[in-house]
C-alpha positions as CSV (number, residue, x, y, z in Angstrom):
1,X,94.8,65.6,28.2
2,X,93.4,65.8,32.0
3,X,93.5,63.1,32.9
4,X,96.3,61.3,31.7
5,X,96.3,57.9,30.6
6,X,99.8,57.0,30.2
7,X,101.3,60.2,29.0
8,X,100.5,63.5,28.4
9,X,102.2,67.4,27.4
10,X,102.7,70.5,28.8
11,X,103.0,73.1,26.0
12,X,104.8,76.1,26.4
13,X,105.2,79.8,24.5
14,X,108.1,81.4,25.7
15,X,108.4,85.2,24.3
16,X,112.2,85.7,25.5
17,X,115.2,83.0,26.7
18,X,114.0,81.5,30.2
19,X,115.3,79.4,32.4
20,X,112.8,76.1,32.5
21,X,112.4,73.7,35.4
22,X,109.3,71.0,35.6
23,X,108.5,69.3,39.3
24,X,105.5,66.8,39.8
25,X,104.6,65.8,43.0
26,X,102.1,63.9,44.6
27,X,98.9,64.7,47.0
28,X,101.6,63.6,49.5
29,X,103.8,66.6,48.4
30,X,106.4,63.9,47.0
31,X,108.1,64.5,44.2
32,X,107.5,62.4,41.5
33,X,109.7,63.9,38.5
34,X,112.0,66.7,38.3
35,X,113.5,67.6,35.3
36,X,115.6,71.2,34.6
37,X,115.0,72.1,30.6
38,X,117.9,74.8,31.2
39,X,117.6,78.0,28.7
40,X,114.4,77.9,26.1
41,X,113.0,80.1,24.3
42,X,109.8,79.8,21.8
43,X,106.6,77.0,21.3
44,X,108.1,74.1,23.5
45,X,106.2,70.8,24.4
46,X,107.7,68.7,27.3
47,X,106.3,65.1,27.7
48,X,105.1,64.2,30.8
49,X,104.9,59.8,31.0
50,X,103.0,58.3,33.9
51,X,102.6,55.5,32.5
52,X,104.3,54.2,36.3
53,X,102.2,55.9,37.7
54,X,99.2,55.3,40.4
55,X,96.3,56.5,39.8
56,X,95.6,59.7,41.7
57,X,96.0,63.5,41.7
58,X,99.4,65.2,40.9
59,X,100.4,68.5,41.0
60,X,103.0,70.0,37.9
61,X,104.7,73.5,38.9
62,X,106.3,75.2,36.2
63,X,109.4,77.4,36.9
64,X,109.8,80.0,34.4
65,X,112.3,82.3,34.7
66,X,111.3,84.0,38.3
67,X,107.5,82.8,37.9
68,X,105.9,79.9,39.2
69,X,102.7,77.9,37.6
70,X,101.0,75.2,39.4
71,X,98.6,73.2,37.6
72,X,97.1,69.7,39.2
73,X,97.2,66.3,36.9
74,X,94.6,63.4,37.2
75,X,96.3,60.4,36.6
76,X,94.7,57.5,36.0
77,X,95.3,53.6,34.9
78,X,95.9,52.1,31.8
């Protein structure tokens, strides 16, 4: 869910082995989280917590493989 109250998921479908990297940052362009999934393949959920969070506007890019998705998360307080 947009926005997030405490945690939310990024779903993924990946049709072949890929190399999966997450990296949230902030408005600032600060990052927040970075996590490296390594190899997947297939349906794959990754949670996302912000339960630490402040309340604000986040960005989530996505590295798959040699592509790059960038997708912005409004985070708000619990």
């Amino acid at each position: 869910p947009n926005p997030a109250n405490g945690s939310t998921n990024l779903r993924l479908n990946l049709e072949s082995p890929q190399m999966v990297r997450m990296q949230i940052v902030d408005i600032l362009g600060r990052p927040v989280a970075v996590r490296d999934y390594g190899m997947q393949s297939g349906d794959q959920i990754y949670p996302i917590e912000t339960a630490t969070w402040a309340s604000g506007i986040y960005h989530v890019v996505v590295y798959v493989g040699t592509s790059t998705v960038s997708r912005s998360l409004v985070v708000r307080e619990r």
